[in-house]
Residue, then its C-alpha position, 0 to 999 in steps of 0.5 A: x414415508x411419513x406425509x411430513x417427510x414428503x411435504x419436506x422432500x417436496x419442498x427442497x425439491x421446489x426450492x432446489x428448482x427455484x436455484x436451479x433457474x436462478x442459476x440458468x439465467x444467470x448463465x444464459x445473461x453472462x453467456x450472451x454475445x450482446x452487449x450488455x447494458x447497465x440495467x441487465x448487468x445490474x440484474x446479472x448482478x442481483x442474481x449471483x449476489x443472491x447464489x452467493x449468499x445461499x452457498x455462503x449459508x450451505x457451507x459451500x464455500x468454494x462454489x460461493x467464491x467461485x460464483x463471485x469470481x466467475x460473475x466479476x469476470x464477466x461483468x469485467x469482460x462485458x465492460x460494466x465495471x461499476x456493476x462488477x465492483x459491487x461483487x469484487x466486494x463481496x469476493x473480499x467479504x466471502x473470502x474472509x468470512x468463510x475463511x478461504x485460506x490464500x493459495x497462489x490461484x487465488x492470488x492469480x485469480x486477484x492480478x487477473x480482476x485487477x487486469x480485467x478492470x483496468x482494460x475495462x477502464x481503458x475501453x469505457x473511460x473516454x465516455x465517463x467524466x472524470x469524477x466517476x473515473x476517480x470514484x471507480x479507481x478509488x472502488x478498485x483501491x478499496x478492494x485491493x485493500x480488502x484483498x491484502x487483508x485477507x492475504x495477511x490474515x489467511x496467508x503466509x505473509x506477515x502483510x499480505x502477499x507481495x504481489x498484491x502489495x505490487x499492484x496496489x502500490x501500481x494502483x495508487x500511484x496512477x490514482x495519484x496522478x489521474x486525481x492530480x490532474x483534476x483543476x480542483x484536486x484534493x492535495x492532501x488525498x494526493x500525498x495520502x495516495x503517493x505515500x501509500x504507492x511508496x510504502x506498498x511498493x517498499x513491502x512488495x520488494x520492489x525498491x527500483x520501481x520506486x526510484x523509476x516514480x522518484x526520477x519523474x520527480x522535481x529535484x528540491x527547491x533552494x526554499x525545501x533546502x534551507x535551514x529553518x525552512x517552514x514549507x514541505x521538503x521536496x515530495x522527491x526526498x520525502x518519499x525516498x526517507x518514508x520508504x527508508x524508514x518503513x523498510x529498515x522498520x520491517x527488517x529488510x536494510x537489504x532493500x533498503x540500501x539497494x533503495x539508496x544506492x539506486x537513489x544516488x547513482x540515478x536520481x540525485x544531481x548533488x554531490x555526494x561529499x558536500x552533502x556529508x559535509x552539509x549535514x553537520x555543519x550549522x555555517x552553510x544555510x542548508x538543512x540536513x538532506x534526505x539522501x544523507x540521513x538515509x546514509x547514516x541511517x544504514x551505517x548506524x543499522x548495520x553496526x551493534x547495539x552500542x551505536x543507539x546513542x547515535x542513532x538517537x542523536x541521528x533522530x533528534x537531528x532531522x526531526x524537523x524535517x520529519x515533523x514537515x513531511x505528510x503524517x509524521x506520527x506514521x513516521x515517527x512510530x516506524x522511527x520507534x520501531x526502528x529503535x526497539x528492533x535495532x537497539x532496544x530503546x523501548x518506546x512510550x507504553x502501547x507504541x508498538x501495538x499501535x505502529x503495527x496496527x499502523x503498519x498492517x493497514x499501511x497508511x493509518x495514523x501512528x503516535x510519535x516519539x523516539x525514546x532512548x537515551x539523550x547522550x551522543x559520543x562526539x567521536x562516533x558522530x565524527x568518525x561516521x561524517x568522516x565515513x560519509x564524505x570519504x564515499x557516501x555509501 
């Protein structure tokens, strides 16, 4: 052997030790039966990002993630949960960087993290203000985002798997709720998190979990109802019509006419018949309901491409109230979709691209527009009322 060769085996031999140690007090900090605190968990913390990175650089990929989980876990496990979302980052950034297809244990693996970090929130959060409550929830939303991504990506789900889409929708709406409850909370970031609930939760599937959020909710106001109103139609209803338009936007009219039966047997209070009737006519004061415009909406989905000129007219009709809820460019760019899908009413240049990209990242922004033809067959419109007072859905 040449003295160059065995300069180098000395050398991977020494460094092979130096891992090897690293790895040892990683293990025996994880191990310990004491509690942990902030400053050995932030060490524990240090030594698995610097393993992970070195398997990352040697191809080991599996070793690398496995690392990455196992270490969060623990951290999870011990409590230290500002700790350990450091490392669920770079499980995420891992996953994809090193093109780690998605599997059901990975998927598994994910709900147990997520699990894990909300009883380690429950355990500590009595001793944490409210400010470091939000910014860990917040921390935990980012990283179930990046874990989505990375199932769309690498999985077999056009917008990532459905059970990830389940949880985060879970996720934001309990964030909505604690952040709502601060005196000097952020309204706009509210809606923004209440949307997406709605919307991730539309995409996992679940449309009655939706209406369980949607009973908690005031039922609208005389000022949200009528003609002409300046103010935000109720959040209730409002919601109800973005889940609506995202499903009938991805194709699923099966979730969301289950969606809209659910809606008006448990949660709407009004009739039924005087809403049909309401919503054409311009002598009553009132402004088209949600409820109602979901109703026509199905009908004119579910019939042929012949009905486009109604369902532009339909689009022109409650334009307002779209115009009046939280992002309407998101709104208006499903409504685009929705025309093109359903009656290949092609919508201004570059509109698709940018709705999909809106609707992978679930809560960007959109440009608006409905495109299509301007004309309105008076006898569809009536025939179509008349359908709706006779038996709503």
């Amino acid at each position: 052997m040449s003295a160059a060769a065995a300069r180098r085996r000395k050398q991977l031999a020494a460094k092979q030790g130096k891992q090897d140690v690293v790895g040892t007090q990683l293990s025996k900090i994880l191990e310990s039966s004491n509690e942990m605190d902030e400053a050995t968990a932030y060490e524990a913390m240090q030594l698995a990002q610097s393993q992970v990175r070195k398997k990352v650089q040697a191809n080991e990929a599996a070793d690398a993630c496995e690392l990455c989980y196992s270490t969060s876990l623990a951290l999870l496990q011990k409590g230290r949960v500002s700790v350990a979302s450091q490392l669920l980052t770079l499980l995420a950034e891992v996953l994809r960087e090193t093109n780690t297809e998605e599997t059901e244990e990975w998927i598994t693996r994910s709900v147990t993290l997520h699990e894990a970090h909300m009883k380690a929130m429950e355990g500590t959060s009595a001793a944490m203000p409210s400010q470091e409550i939000t910014r860990l929830q917040r921390l935990e939303r980012d990283w179930l985002l990046r874990m989505l991504q990375w199932s769309a990506d690498l999985g077999t789900v056009k917008f990532g798997n459905n059970r990830l889409q389940e949880i985060i929708g879970e996720h934001c709406w309990k964030l909505a709720s604690i952040e709502a409850k601060d005196a000097d909370f952020d309204e706009e970031a509210v809606s923004e998190l209440q949307c997406d609930a709605v919307q991730h939760m539309a995409l996992a599937e679940k449309p009655l979990r939706i209406i369980e959020w949607l009973k908690d909710l005031p039922a609208p106001t005389d000022e949200e109802m009528k003609t002409g109103h300046t103010c935000p139609p109720a959040l209730r209803d409002g919601l109800l019509t973005r889940a609506l338009l995202l499903l009938a936007a991805v194709e699923n009219l099966r979730d969301a006419n289950a969606l809209l039966r659910a809606f008006l047997a448990q949660v709407e209070t009004r009739d039924v018949k005087e809403l049909a009737t309401s919503y054409t006519s311009k002598e009553d004061g009132k402004a088209p309901s949600h409820p109602m415009f979901g109703c026509m909406l199905m009908r004119v989905l579910e019939k042929d491409a012949r009905t486009g000129p109604l369902f532009s007219w339909l689009m022109r009709s409650f334009k307002r109230e779209l115009d009046l809820l939280y992002k309407p460019q998101a709104l208006h760019g499903f409504c685009s979709k929705i025309g093109k899908i359903y009656f290949n009413i092609q919508p201004p240049p570059n509109m698709l691209s940018m709705v999909e990209n809106m609707m992978g990242m679930m809560g960007g922004g959109g440009m608006g527009g409905l495109g299509g033809p301007g004309g309105i067959n008076p006898a569809m419109m009536q025939a179509l009322a008349a359908q709706m007072k006779q038996g709503g859905m």
